[in-house]
C-alpha positions as a printed NumPy array, in Angstrom:
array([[  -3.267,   -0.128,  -62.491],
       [  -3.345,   -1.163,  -66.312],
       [  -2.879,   -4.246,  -67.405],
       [  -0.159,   -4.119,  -70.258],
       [  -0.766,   -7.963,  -71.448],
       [  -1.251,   -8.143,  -75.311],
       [  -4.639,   -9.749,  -75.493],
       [  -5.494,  -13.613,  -74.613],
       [  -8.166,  -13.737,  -77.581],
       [  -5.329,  -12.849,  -80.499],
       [  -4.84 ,  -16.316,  -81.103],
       [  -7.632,  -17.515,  -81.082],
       [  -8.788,  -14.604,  -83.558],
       [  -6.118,  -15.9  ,  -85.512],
       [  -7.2  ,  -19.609,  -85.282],
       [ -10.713,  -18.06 ,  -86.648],
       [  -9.571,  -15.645,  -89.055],
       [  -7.698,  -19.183,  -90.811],
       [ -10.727,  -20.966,  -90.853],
       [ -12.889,  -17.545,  -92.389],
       [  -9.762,  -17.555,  -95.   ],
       [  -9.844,  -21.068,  -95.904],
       [ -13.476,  -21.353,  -95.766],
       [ -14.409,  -18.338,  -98.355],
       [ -11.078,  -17.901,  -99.614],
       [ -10.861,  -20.963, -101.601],
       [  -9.669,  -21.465, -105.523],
       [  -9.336,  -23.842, -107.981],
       [ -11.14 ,  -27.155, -107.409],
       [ -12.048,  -26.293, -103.809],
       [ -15.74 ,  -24.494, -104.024],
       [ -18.409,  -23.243, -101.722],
       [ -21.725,  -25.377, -101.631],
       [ -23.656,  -22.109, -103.274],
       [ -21.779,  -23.343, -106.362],
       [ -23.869,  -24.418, -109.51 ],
       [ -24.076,  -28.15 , -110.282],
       [ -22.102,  -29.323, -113.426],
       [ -24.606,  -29.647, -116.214],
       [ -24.73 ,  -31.556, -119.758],
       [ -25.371,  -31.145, -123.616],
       [ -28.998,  -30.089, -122.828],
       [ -28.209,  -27.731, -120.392],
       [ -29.76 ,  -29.835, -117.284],
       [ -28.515,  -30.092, -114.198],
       [ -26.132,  -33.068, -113.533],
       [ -25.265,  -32.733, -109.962],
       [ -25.607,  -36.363, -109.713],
       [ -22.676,  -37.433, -111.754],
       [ -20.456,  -34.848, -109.791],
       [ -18.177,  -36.347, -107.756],
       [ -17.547,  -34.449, -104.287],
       [ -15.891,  -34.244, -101.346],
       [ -15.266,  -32.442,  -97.904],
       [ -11.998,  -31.61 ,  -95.789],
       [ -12.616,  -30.419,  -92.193],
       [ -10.733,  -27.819,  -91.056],
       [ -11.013,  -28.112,  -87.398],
       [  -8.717,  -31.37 ,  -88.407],
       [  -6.645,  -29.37 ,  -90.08 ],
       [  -6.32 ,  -27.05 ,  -87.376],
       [  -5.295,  -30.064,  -84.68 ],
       [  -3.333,  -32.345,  -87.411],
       [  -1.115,  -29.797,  -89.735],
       [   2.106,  -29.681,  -88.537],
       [   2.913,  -26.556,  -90.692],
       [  -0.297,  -24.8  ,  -88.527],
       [   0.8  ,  -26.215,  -85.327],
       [   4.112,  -24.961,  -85.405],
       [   2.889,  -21.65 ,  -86.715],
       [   0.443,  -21.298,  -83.893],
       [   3.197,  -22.427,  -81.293],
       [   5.266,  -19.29 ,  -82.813],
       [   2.68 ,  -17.132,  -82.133],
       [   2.186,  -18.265,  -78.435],
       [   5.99 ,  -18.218,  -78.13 ],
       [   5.742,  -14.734,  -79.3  ],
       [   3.043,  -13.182,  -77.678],
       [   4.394,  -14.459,  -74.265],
       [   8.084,  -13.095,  -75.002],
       [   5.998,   -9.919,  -75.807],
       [   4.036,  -10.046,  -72.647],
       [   6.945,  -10.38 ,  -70.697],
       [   9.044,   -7.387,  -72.297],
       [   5.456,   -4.839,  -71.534],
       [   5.325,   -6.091,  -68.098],
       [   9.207,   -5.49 ,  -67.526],
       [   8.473,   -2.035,  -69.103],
       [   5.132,   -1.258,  -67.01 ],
       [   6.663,   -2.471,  -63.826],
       [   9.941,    0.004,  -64.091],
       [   7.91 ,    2.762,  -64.997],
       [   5.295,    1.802,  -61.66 ],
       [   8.362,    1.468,  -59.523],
       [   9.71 ,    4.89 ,  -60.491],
       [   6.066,    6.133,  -59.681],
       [   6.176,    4.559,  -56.208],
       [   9.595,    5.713,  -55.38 ],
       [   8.459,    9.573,  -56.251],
       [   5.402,    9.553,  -54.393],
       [   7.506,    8.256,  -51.468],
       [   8.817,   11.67 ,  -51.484],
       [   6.288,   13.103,  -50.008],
       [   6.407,   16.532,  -48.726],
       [   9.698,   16.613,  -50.104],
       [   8.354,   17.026,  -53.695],
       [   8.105,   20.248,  -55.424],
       [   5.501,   21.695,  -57.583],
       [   7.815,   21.685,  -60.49 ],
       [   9.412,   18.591,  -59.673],
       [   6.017,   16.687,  -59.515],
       [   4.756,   18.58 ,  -62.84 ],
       [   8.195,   17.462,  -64.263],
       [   7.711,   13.903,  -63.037],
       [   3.99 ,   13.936,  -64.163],
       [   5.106,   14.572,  -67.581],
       [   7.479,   12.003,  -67.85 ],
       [   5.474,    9.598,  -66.2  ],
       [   2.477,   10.794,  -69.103],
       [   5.28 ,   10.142,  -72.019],
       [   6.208,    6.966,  -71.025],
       [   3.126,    5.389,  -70.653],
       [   2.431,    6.811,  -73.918],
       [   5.361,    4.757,  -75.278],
       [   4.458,    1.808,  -73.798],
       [   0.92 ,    1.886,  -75.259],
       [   2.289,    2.941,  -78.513],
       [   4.55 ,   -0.722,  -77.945],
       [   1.719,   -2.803,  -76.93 ],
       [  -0.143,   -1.471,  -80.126],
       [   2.797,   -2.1  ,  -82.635],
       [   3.642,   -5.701,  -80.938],
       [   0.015,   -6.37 ,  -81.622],
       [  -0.051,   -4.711,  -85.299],
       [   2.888,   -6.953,  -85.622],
       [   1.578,  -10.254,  -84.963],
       [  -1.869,   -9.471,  -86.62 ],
       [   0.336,   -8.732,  -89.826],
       [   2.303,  -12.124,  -89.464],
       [  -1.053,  -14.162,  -89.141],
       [  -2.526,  -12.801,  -92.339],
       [   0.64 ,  -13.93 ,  -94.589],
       [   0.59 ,  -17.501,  -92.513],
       [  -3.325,  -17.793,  -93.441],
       [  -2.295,  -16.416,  -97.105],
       [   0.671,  -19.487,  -97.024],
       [  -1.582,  -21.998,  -95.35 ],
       [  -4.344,  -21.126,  -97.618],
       [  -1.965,  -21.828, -100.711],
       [  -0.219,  -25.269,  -99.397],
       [  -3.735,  -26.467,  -99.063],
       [  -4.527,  -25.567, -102.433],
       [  -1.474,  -26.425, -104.51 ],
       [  -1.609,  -29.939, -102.363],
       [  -5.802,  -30.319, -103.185],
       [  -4.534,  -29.184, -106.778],
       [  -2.085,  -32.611, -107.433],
       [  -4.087,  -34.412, -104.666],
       [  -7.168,  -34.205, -107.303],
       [  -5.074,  -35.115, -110.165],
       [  -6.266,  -38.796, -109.423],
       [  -8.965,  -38.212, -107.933],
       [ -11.345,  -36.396, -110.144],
       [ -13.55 ,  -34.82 , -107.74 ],
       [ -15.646,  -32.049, -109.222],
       [ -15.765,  -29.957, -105.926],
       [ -13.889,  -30.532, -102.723],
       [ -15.987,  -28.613, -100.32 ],
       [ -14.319,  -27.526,  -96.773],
       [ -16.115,  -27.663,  -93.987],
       [ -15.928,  -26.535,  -90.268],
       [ -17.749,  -26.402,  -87.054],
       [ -16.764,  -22.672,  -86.648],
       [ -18.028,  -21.665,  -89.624],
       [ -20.839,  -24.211,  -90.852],
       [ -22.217,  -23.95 ,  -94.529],
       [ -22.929,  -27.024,  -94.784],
       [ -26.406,  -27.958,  -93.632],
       [ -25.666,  -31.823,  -94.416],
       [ -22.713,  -34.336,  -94.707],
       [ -22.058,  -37.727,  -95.793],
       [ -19.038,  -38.829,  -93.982],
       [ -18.385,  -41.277,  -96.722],
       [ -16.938,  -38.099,  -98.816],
       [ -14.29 ,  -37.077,  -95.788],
       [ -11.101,  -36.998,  -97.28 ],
       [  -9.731,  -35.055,  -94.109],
       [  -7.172,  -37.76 ,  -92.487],
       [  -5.914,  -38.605,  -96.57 ],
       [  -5.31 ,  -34.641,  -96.968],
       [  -3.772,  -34.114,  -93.398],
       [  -1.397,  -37.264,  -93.998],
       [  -0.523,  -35.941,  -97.382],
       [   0.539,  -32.325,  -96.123],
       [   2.283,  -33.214,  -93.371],
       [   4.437,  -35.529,  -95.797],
       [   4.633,  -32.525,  -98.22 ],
       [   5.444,  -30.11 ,  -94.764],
       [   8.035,  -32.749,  -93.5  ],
       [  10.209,  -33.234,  -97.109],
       [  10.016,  -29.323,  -97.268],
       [  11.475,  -28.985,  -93.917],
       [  14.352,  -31.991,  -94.683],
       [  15.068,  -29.999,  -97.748],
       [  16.148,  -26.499,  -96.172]])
């Protein structure tokens, strides 16, 4: 018997195609560590004068109320969605019992007919389970595309009085950075700040 459950791991492939996104997707003042240091007048390095920080996105992932919610959606849908194939698979199993209770009652041509039906169905079904998961794959790359530019547009005024050079992002997922000073975490100062920005946006609709 198949098991028509949309996958357990889609979320979390979700939570980790967010972090990929954020991570090597960045713009603006947020850079990757491979980044050259600033330099001056004589064209040497001044890396020390560069003023840097680092936002951890496995915060992000547990603090943001905009990702939360988001990631609560997806649950919310991928159970309704669960529910609807197994509905669907059971009917069609139930039918499949009921014929096969038959017997010796069933014709040739009735159990060809029923065996084509039966193949159709099925067919659909798997054909649902594949556009449910299209579906949800689709809606996770425009919230990663949205989450990616709230972080940025916040980062963007954030720095405005801040004047860091680089702020870095960082996560245990996906680790580029092979040392930190956790005097530069500006994670809890970013988190408190979008969740401000997430809360007037909602008050506002």
């Amino acid at each position: 018997m198949k098991n028509y459950l949309l996958p357990l791991n889609i979320l979390l492939a979700l939570a980790v195609a967010v972090l990929y996104f954020l991570h090597f997707g960045g713009s603006g003042k947020s850079a990757s560590p491979k980044v050259a240091p600033p330099k001056d007048s004589s064209g040497n390095a001044a890396a020390a004068s560069a003023k840097i920080a680092y936002v951890d996105l496995d915060s992000i992932q547990e603090k943001y109320d905009y990702y939360k919610e988001k990631m609560n959606e997806f649950e919310r849908k991928k159970e309704a969605a669960d529910r609807d194939l197994n509905s669907s698979f059971q009917k069609i199993e139930n039918e499949r019992v009921a014929f096969i209770q038959k017997g010796q009652n069933i014709t040739q041509v009735e159990a060809e007919n029923f065996q084509r039906e039966y193949t159709r169905k099925m067919q659909n079904l798997e054909n649902q389970k594949k556009n449910l998961e299209n579906s949800i794959q689709q809606e996770g790359v425009k919230t990663m595309e949205e989450l990616k530019k709230r972080i940025n547009e916040f980062l963007t005024e954030y720095n405005k009085s801040r004047g860091y050079s680089y702020i870095l992002s960082y996560s245990s997922n996906i680790n580029m950075l092979f040392y930190k000073d956790t005097t530069l975490n500006i994670t809890n100062e970013v988190i408190q700040g979008l969740n401000e920005t997430y809360n007037k946006s909602k008050q506002a609709r």
